[in-house]
KOLTI-185364 format. One record per residue (C-alpha): x, y, z; chain; residue in one letter. Coordinates in Angstrom, 1 decimal, decimal comma, always signed. Example, Ala and Ser with C-alpha at 12.3 -4.5 7.8 and 13.67 -1.06 7.14 Angstrom:
+--------+--------+--------+------+------+
:      X :      Y :      Z : unit : code :
+--------+--------+--------+------+------+
:  +12,3 :   -4,5 :   +7,8 :    A :    A :
:  +13,7 :   -1,1 :   +7,1 :    A :    S :
+--------+--------+--------+------+------+
% end
This chain:
+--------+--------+--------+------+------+
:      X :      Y :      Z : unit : code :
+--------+--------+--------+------+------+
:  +57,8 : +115,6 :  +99,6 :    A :    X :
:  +59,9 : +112,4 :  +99,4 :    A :    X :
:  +62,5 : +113,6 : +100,9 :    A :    X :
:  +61,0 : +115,6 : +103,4 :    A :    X :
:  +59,4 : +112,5 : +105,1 :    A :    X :
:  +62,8 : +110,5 : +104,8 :    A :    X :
:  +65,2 : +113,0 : +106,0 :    A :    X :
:  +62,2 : +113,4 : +109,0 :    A :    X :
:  +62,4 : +109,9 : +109,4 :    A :    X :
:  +66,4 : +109,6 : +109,1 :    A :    X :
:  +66,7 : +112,7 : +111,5 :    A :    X :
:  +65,1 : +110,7 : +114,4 :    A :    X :
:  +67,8 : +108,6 : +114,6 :    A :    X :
:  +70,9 : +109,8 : +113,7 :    A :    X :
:  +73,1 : +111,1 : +116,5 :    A :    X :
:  +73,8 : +114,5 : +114,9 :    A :    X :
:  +70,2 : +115,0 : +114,1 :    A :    X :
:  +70,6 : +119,3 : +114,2 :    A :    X :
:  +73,7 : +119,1 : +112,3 :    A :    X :
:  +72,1 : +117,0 : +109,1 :    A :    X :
:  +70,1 : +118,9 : +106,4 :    A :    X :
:  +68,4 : +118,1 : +103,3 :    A :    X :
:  +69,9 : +120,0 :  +99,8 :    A :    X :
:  +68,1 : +119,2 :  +97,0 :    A :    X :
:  +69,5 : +115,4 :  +96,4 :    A :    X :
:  +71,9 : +115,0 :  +99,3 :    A :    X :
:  +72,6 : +114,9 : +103,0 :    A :    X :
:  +75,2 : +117,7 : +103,9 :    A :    X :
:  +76,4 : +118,2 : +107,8 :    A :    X :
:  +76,1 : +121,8 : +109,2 :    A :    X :
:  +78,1 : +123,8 : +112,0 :    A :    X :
:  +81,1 : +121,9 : +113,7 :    A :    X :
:  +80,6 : +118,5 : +114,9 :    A :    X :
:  +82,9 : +117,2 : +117,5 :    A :    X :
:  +86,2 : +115,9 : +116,6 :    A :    X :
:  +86,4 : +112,4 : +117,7 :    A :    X :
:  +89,2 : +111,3 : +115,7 :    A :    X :
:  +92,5 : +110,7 : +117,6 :    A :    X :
:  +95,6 : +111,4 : +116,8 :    A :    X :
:  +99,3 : +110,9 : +118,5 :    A :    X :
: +102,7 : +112,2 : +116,8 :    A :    X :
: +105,4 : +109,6 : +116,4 :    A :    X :
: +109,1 : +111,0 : +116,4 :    A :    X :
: +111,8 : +109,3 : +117,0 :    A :    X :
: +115,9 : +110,4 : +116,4 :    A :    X :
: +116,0 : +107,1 : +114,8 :    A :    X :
: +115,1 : +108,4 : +111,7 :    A :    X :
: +116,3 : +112,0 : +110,7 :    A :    X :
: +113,8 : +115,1 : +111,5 :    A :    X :
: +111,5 : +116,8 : +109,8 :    A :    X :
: +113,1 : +119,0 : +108,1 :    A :    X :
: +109,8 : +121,3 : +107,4 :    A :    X :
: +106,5 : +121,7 : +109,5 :    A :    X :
: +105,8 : +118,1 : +109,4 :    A :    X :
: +105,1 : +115,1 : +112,0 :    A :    X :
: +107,2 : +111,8 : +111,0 :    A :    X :
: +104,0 : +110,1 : +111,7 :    A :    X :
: +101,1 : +110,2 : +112,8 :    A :    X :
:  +99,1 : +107,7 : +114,4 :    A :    X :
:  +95,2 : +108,6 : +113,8 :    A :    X :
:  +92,4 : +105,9 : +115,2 :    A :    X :
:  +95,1 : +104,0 : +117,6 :    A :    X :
:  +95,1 : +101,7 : +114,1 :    A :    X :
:  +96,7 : +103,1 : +111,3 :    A :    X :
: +100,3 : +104,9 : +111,3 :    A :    X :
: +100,9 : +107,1 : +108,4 :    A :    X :
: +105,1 : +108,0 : +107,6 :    A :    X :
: +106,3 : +110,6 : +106,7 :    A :    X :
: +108,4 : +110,3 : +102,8 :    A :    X :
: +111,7 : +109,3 : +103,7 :    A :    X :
: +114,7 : +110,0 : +101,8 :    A :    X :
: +118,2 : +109,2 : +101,7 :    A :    X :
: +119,1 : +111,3 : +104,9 :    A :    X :
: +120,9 : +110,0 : +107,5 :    A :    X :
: +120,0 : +110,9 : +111,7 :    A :    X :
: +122,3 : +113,2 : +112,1 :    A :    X :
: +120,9 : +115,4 : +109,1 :    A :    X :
: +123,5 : +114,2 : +106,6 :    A :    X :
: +122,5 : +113,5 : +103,1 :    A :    X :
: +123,8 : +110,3 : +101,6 :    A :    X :
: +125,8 : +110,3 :  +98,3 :    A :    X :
: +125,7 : +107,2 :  +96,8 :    A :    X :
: +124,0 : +104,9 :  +94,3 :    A :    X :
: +120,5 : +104,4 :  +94,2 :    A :    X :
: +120,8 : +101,1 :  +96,8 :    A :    X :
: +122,9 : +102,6 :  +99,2 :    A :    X :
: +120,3 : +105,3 :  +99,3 :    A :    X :
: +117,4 : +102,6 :  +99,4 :    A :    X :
: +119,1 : +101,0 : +102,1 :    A :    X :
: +119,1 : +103,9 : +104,0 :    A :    X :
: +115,4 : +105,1 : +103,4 :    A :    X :
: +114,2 : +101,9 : +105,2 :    A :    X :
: +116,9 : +101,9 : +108,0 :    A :    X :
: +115,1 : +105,3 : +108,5 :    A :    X :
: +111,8 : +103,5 : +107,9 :    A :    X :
: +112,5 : +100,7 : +110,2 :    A :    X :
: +113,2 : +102,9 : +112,6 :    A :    X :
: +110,2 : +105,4 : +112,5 :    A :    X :
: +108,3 : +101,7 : +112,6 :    A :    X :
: +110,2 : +100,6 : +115,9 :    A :    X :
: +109,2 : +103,8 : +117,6 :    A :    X :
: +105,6 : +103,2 : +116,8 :    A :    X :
: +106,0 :  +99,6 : +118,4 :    A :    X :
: +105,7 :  +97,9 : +114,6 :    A :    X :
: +107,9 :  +96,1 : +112,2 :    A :    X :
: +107,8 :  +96,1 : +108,5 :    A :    X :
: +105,2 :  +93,3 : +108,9 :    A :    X :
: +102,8 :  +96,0 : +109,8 :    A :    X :
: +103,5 :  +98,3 : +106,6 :    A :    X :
: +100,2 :  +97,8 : +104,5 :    A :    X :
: +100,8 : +100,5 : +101,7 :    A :    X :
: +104,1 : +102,0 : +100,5 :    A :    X :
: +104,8 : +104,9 :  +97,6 :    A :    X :
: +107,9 : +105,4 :  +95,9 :    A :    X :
: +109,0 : +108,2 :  +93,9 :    A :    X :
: +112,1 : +107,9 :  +91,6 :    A :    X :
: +114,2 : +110,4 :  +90,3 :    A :    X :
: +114,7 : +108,0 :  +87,0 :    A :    X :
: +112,6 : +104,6 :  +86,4 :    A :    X :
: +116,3 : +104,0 :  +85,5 :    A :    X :
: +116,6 : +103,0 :  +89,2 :    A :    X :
: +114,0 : +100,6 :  +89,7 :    A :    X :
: +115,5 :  +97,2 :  +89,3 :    A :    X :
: +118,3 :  +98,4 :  +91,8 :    A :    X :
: +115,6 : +100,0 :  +94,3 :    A :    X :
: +113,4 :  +96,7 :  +94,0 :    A :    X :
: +116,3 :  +94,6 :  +94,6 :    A :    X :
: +116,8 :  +96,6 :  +98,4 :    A :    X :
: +113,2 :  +96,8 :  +98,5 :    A :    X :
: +112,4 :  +93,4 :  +98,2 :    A :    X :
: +115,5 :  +92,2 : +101,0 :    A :    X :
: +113,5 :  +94,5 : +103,3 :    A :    X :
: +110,1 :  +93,3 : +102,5 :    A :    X :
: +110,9 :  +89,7 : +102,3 :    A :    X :
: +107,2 :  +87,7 : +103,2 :    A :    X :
: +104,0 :  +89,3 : +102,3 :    A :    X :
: +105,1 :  +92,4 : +101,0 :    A :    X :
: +102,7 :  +95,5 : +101,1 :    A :    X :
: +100,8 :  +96,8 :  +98,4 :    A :    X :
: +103,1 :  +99,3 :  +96,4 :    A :    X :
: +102,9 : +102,3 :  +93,6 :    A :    X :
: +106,2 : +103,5 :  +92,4 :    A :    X :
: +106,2 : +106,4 :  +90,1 :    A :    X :
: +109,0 : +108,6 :  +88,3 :    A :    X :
: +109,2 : +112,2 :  +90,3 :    A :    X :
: +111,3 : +115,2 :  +89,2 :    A :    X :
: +112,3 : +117,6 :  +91,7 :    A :    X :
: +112,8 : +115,2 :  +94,9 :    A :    X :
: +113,4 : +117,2 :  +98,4 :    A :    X :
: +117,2 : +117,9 :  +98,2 :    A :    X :
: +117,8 : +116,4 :  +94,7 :    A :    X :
: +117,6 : +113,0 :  +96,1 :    A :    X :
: +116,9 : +110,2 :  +93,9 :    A :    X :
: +114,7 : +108,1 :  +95,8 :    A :    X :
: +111,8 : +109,0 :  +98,6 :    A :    X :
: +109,6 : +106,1 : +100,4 :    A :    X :
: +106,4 : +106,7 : +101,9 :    A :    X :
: +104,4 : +103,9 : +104,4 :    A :    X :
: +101,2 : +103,5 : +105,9 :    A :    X :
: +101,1 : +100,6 : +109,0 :    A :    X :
:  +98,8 :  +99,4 : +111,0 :    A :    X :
:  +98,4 :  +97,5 : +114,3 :    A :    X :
+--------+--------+--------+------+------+
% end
């Protein structure tokens, strides 16, 4: 009885009064509410294409830009060979430039997720990594990943905002 009075009460002034129902302990939405989210592809030929049915980012809310995982592959579709900092160096030329098309620098990067072939490589990566993210680095995970897109040994994801 409880909880008929309060979801009476908390259906009064909700905006998506018909869509809101009462099950058992919760609140759960019914029927399609309108999408209000935005959302705006960035692509640039800064950065190599997707190379699967992907966006390079996507900018959702006009605030946050989430990127794509790049790896060691150059514009023009070309995989690096190389060691692992040659192919660090090259995921965040390919970073920096997914960032310039979005109109942000690496200032902007708030969250980035690296997957290793080896945790062999990490000193060498973190030694690029850390040129690149010089002042105020973001927050970072870095875990060991078999099986890398194209048997690449590194892959870096970001997440920006304005």
């Amino acid at each position: 009885r409880y909880q008929q009075r309060l979801a009476r009460k908390w259906k009064r002034h909700s905006p998506v009064a018909s869509n809101i129902a009462w099950e058992g302990r919760c609140y759960i939405r019914r029927g399609n509410l309108p999408n209000t989210m935005t959302r705006e592809v960035i692509s640039t030929t800064d950065a190599p294409a997707a190379i699967g049915p992907y966006s390079q980012g996507i900018r959702a809310e006009g605030r946050f830009v989430f990127f794509s995982g790049q790896i060691p592959l150059k514009p023009t579709g070309e995989l690096l060979q190389g060691d692992i900092k040659a192919q660090t160096q090259l995921v965040l030329d390919n970073i920096a430039g997914l960032l310039k098309a979005a109109g942000l620098t690496a200032a902007n990067v708030v969250k980035t997720s690296i997957f290793l072939s080896s945790m062999d490589n990490f000193a060498a990566m973190n030694e690029v990594y850390g040129n690149f993210f010089h002042e105020s680095p973001p927050a970072r995970s870095t875990v060991a990943a078999s099986g890398l897109p194209k048997g690449v040994d590194i892959e870096i994801e970001v997440i920006a905002v304005y």
